[in-house]
C-alpha positions in Angstrom: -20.8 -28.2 -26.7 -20.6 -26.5 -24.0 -17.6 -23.6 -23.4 -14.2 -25.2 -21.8 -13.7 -24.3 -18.2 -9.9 -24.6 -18.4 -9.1 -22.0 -21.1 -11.2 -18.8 -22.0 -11.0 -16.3 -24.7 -9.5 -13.1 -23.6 -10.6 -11.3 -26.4 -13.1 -8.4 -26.2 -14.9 -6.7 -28.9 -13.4 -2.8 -29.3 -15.4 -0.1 -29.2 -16.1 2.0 -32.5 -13.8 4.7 -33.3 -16.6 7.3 -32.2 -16.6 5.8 -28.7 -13.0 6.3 -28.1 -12.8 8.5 -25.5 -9.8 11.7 -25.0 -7.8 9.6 -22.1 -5.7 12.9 -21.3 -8.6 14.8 -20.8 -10.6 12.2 -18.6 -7.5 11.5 -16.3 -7.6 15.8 -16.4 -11.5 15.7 -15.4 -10.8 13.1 -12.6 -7.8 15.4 -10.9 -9.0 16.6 -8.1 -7.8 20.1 -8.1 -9.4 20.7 -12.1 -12.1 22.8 -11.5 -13.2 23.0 -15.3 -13.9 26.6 -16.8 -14.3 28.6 -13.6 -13.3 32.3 -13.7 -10.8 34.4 -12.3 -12.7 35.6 -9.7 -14.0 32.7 -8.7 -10.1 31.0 -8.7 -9.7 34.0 -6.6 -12.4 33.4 -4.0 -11.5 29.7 -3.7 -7.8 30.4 -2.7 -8.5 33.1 -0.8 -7.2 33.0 2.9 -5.3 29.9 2.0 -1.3 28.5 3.2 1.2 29.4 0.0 1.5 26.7 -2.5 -2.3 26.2 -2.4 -3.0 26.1 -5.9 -5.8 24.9 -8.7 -6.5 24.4 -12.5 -8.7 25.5 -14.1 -9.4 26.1 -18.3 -8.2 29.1 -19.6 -10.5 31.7 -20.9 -8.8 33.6 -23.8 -7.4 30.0 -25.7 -9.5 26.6 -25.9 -7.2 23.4 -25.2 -5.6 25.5 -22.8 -5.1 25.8 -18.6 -4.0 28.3 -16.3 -2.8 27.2 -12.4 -3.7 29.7 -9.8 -1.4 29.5 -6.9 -0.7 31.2 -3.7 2.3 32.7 -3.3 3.7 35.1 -0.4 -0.2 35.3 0.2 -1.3 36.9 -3.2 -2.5 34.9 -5.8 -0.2 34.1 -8.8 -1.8 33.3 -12.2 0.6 30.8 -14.5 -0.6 30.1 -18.3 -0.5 26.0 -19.1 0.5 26.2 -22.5 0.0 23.4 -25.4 1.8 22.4 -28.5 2.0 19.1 -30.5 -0.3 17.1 -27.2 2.4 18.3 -24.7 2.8 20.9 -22.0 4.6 23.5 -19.9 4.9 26.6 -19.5 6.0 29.4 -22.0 7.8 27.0 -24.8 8.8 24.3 -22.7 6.5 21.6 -23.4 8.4 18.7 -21.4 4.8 17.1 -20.2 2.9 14.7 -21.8 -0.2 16.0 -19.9 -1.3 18.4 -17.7 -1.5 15.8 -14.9 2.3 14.5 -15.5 3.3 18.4 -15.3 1.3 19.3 -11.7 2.9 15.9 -10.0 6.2 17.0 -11.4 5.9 20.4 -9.3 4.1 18.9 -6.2 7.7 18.0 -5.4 9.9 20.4 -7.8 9.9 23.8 -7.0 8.5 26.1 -10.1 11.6 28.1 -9.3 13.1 26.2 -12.4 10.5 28.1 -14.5 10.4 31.4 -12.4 13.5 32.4 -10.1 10.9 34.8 -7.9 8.8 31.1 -7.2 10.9 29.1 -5.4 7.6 26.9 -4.2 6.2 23.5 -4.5 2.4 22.8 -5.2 1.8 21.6 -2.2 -2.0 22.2 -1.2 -4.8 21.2 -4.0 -7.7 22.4 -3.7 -10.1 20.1 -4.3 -13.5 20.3 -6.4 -16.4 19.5 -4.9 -18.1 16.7 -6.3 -21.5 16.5 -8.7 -23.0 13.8 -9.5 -24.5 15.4 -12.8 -20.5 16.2 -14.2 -19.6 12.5 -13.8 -20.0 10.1 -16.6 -23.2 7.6 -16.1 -22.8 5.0 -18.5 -19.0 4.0 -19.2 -17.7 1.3 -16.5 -14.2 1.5 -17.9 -14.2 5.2 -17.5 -15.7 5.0 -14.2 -13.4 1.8 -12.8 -10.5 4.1 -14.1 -11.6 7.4 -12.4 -11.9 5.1 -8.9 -8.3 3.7 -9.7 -7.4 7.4 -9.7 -9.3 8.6 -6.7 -8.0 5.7 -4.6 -4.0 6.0 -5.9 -4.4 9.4 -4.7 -6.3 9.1 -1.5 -3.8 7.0 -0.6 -0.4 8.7 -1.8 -2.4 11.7 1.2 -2.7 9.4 3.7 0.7 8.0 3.3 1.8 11.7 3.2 -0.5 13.1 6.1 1.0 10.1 8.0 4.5 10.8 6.8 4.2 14.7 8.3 2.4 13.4 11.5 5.2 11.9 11.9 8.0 14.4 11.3 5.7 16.4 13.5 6.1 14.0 16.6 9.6 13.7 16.2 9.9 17.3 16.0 7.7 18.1 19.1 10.3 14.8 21.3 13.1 17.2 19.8 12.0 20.4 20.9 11.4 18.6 24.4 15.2 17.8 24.6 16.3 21.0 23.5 14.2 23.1 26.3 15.7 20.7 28.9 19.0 21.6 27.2 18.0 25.3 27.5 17.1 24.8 31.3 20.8 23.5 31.6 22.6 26.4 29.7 20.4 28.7 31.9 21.6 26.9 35.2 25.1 26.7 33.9 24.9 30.9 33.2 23.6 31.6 36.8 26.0 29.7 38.3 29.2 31.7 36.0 27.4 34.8 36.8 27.4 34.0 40.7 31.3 33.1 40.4 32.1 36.1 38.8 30.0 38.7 40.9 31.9 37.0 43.9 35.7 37.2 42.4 34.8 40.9 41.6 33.4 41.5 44.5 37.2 40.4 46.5 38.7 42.1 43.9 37.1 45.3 45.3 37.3 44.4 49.0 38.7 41.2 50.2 38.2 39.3 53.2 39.4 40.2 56.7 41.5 37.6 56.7 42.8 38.2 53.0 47.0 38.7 53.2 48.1 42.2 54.3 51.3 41.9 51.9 54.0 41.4 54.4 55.7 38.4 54.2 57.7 36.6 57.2 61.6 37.5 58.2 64.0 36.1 55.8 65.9 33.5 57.0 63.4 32.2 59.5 62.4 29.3 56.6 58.8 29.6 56.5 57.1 29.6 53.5 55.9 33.0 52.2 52.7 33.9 51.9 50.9 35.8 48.2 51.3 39.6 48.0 47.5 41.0 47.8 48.9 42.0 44.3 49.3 38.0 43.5 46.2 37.3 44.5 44.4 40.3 42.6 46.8 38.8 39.6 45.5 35.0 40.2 41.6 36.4 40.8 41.6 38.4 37.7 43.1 35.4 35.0 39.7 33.4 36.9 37.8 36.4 36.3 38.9 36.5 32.8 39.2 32.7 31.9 35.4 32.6 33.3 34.2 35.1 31.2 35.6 33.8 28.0 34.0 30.3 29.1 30.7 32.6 29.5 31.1 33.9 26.0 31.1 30.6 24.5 28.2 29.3 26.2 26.8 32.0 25.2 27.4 31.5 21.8 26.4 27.9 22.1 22.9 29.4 23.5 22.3 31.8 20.7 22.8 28.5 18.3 20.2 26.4 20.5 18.1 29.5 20.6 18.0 30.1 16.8 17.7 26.5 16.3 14.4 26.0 18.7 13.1 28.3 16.5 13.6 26.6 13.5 12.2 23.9 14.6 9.4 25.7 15.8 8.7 27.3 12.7 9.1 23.7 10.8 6.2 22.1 13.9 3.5 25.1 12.8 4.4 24.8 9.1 3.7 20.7 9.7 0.5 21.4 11.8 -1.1 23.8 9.4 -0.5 21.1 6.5 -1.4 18.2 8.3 -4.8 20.6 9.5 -4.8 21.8 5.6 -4.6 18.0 4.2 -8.1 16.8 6.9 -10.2 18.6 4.7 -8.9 17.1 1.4 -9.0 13.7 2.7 -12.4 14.1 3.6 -13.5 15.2 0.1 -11.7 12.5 -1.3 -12.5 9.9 0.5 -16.7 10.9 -0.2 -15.6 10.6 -3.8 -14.2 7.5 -3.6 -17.3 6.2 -1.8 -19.5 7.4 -4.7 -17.2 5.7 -7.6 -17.6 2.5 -5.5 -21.4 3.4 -5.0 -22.0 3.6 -8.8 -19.6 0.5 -10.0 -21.6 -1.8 -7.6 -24.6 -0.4 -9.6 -23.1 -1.9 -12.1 -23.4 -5.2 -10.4 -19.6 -5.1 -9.0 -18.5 -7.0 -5.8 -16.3 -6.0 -2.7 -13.8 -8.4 -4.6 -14.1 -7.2 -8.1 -12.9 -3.9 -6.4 -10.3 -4.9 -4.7 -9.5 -6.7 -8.5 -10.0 -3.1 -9.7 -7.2 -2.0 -7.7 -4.8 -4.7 -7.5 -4.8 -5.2 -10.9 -7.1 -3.0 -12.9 -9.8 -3.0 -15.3 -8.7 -5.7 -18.1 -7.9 -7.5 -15.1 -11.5 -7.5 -14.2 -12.9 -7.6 -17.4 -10.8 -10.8 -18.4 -12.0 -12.4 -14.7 -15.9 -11.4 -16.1 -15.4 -13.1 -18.9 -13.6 -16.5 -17.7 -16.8 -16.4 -15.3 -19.1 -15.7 -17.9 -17.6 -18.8 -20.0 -17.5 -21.4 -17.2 -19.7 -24.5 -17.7 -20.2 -24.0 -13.5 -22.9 -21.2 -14.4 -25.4 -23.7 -15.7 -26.4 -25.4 -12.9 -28.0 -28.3 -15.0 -24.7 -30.1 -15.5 -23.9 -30.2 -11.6 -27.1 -30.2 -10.2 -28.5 -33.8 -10.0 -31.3 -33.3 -6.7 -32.8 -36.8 -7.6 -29.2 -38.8 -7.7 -28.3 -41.2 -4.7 -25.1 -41.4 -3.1 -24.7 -44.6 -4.9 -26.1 -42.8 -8.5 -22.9 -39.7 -7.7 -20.1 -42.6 -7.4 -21.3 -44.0 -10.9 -20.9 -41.1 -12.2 -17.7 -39.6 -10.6 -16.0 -42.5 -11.4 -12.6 -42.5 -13.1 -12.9 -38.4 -13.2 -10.5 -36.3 -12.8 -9.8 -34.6 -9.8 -12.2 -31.4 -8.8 -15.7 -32.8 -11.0 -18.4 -32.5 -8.9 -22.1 -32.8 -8.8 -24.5 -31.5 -6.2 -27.3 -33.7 -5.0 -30.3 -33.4 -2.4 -30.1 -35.5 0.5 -33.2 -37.5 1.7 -33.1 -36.0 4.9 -32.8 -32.5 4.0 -29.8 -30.2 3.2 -27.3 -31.3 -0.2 -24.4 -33.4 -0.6 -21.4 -32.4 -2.5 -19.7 -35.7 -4.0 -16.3 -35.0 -5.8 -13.5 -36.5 -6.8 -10.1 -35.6 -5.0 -6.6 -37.7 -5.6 -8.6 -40.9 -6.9 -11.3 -40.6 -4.0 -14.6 -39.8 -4.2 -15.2 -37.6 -1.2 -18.8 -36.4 -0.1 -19.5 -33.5 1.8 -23.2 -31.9 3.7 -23.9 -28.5 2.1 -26.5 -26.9 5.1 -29.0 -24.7 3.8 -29.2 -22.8 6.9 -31.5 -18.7 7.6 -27.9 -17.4 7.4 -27.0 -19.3 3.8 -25.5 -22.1 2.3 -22.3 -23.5 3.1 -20.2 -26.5 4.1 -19.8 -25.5 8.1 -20.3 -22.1 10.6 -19.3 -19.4 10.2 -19.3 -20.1 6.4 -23.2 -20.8 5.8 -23.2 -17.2 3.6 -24.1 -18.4 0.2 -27.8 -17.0 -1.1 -28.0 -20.3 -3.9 -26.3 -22.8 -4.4 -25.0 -21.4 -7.8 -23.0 -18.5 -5.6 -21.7 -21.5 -3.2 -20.3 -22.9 -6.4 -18.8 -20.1 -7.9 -16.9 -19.3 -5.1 -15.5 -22.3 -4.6 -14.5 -22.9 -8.5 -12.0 -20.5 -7.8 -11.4 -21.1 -4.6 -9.8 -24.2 -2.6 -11.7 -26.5 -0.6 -8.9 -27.1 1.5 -9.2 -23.6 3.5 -11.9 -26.3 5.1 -9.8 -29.5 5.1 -6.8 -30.2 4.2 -7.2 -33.3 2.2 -9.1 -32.0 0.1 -6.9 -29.7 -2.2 -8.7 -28.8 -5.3 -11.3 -26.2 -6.3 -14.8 -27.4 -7.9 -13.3 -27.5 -11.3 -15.6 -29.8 -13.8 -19.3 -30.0 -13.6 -19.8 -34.0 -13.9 -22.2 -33.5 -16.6 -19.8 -30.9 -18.3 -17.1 -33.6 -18.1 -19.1 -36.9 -19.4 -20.4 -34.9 -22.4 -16.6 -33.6 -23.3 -13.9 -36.3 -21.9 -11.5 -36.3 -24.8 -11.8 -32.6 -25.0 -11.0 -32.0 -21.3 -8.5 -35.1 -21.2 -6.4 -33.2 -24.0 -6.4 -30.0 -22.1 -5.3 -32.0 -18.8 -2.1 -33.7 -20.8 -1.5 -30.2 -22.4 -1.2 -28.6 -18.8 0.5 -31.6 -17.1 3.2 -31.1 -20.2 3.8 -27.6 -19.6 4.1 -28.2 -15.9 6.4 -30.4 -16.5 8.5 -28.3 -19.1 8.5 -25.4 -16.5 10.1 -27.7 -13.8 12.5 -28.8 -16.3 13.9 -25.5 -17.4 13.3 -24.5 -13.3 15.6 -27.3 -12.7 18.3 -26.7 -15.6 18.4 -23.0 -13.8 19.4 -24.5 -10.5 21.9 -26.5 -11.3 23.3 -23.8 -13.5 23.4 -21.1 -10.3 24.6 -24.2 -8.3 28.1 -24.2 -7.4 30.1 -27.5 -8.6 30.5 -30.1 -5.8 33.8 -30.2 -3.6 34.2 -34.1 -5.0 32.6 -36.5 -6.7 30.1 -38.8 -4.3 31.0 -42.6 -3.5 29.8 -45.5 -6.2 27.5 -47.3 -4.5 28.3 -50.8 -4.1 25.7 -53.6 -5.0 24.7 -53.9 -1.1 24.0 -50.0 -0.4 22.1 -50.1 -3.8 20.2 -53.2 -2.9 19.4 -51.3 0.4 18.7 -48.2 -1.8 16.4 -49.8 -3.4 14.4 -51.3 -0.6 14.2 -48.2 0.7 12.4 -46.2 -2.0 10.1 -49.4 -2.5 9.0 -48.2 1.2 9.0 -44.6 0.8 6.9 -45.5 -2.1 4.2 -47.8 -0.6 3.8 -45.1 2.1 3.3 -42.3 -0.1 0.8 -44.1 -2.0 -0.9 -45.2 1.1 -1.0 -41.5 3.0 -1.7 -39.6 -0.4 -4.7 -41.2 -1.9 -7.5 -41.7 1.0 -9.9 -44.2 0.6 -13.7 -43.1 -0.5 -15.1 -43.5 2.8 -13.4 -41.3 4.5 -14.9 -37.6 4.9 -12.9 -34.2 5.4 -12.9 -33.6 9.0 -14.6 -30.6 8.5 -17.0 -30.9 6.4 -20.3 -33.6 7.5 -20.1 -37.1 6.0 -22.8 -37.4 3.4 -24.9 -40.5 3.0 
């Protein structure tokens, strides 16, 4: 008997106690910023000339198990002992960190100044160690698959934070646009006060010709009396001194502007020389990424087992290898029939289940695919074009027939037609060698289907708020109508859902 293609095993053999690998000090090895048992001087050479909080790991010298992290600080290079007790670590005796990689995230957004007052600094620069082919592990896929996991989590936490700073730095750069344009205005506004107050002095000092001599017309004639040149001096100097207080707020508004441009400024280099800093270490990791995928597809890995990899991660992909492994669909012999008629497929499609297949050559050239779909037996051209195998352009990609199969066990035929919803599921060999077998299985998912609607339902009608009032009783009429009704709804469903056998999906050839 051949394995069931509806329930696999999910257990896999563990590996020997001798095999079992340090995971601490592999997710260590894969950090990109652990650069193993350098020196001092070497640590030195690598951060030299670098932005403070540039930092790296390496192992400590005088103590095995142990790490020091170099980092750059006021442009010197500080030296900070990684210490170890009972599998954590920190620094001095606080060993808060369950590994070394737990404690550097920590302080790539905590400043250290918690540990140190004098380094109030985040790590925010790694530098990252080149990559050797010769220090990588050659033979151990889950090591590998879990070093690309790595590699691509943090490639793409950088790009989201290069992204992140190219964008603070644009919105900085539209800010420090206003505020110069705010600048020009203050400037304008201060030329103009300083032209009103050289002018008041300057008829405070000599007025006009035409400027009031002091005398003032006869008393009694009833004119109106003109200012004394002492009320005018009066009224020119409370303008001359309400403008200058007015002067000595802008001013003061302008030194705030002033101070604040430069801020921001200081905040658009400090962004530029990170986002310039961060090109660098994208590059590196991005050419070590492209050499984890390089190797795992030596391992035989796909495009899709990768993006597996990283959706869902290597038991994921393991448990997927080994449900492919068991399905009946990789022995072509029970779905491969070349010398069966279109007549020869029906016989033995009929009364299957929906999604057993067989594959058959056609007379004139090409396959057929006959399977069963909704109590139709549907057949469909398979070309075998320079390009590949496949049902229509652009999908003729498939190098066998096997691969054409495998694809589409997990995947629907109705991303060709809709009618045909249901993936190649049973070889028909598979399924006349094992009916009770598969039969039981079917029953045993249709039940638990069923259960999870049930309990779906009771969960609805739980959240579901009780009715305003109670409906009508039907009377013997409307229930009598009712039940016409659903009679009609129900010949028309079973009309539209189950096509008859001689009709082909619209986009797939007919088969003879």
């Amino acid at each position: 008997m051949h394995p069931s293609p509806l329930h696999y095993s999910t257990m896999r053999p563990q590996a020997p106690a001798s095999m079992v690998r340090d995971c601490k000090k592999d997710e260590l090895r894969s950090a990109p910023w652990y650069w193993g048992s350098i020196t001092r001087e070497q640590a030195k050479s690598i951060l030299f000339g670098q932005p403070d909080g540039s930092f790296l790991v390496r192992d400590a010298q005088a103590k095995k198990g142990e790490y020091t992290l170099t980092l750059m600080k006021d442009g010197n290079e500080k030296l900070i002992k990684i210490c170890q007790m009972n599998d954590n670590y920190g620094f001095v005796e606080n060993f808060q960190f369950s590994s070394v990689v737990d404690m550097i995230n920590h302080y790539t957004t905590n400043s250290l100044k918690m540990y140190n007052k004098t380094l109030d600094i985040t790590l925010s620069y790694p530098m990252v160690c080149p990559f050797y082919d010769e220090a990588q592990p050659q033979g151990d896929l889950r090591v590998l698959s879990e070093q690309f996991i790595r590699c691509s989590q943090l490639l793409l936490q950088q790009e989201q934070a290069l992204d992140q700073k190219k964008t603070a730095f644009n919105a900085i750069r539209e800010e420090l646009a206003e505020r110069k344009l705010q600048q020009r205005v203050f400037g304008n506004a201060e030329n103009m006060f300083f032209r009103q107050i050289a002018l008041i002095e300057s008829y405070m000092i000599k007025p006009p010709v035409n400027a009031s001599s002091g005398s003032s017309p006869a008393a009694g004639t009833g004119g109106v009396g003109t200012c004394s040149r002492q009320d005018v001096q009066q009224h020119m100097h409370e303008n001359l001194m309400h403008m200058k207080e007015h002067l000595k707020v802008m001013h003061a508004k302008m030194e705030r502007l002033n101070q604040d441009i430069k801020a921001r400024k200081e905040e658009e280099q400090l962004l530029e020389r990170q986002i310039n800093a961060s090109k660098p270490e994208l590059q590196e990791l991005q050419l070590r990424k492209d050499k984890h995928i390089e190797r795992l597809k030596g391992f035989g890995l796909t495009e899709d087992d990768l993006n597996v990899l990283l959706e869902m991660g290597f038991d994921e992909l393991q448990q997927n290898y080994e449900k492919a492994s068991n399905q009946p669909h990789r022995n072509e012999s029970l779905w491969l029939i070349k010398d069966a008629k279109r007549h020869d497929a029906e016989e033995l499609l009929k009364g299957a289940p929906t999604g057993t297949f067989l594959i058959r050559a056609r007379d004139v050239g090409h396959y057929a695919l006959s399977i069963v779909c909704k109590a139709g037996i549907h057949h469909c051209i398979i070309y075998e074009t320079e390009s590949g195998l496949g049902f229509a352009a652009p999908y003729n990609i498939y190098p066998s027939l096997k691969k054409l199969v495998e694809h589409y066990a997990t995947n629907s035929l109705e991303e060709h037609n809709d009618t045909l919803t249901t993936v190649l599921r049973i070889p028909v060999l598979y399924w006349t060698q094992n009916k009770q077998h598969i039969l039981e299985q079917l029953q045993e998912e249709l039940e638990l289907e069923q259960e999870q609607e049930r309990l779906a339902q009771q969960q609805t009608t739980t959240l579901m708020p009780p009715p305003a009032s109670s409906a009508p009783i039907p009377t013997t009429r409307s229930r009598e109508h009712s039940g016409h009704d659903a009679a009609v709804d129900a010949s028309l469903s079973s009309e539209t859902e189950t096509p008859p056998a001689s009709i082909s999906p619209s986009n797939f050839s007919t088969s003879q």
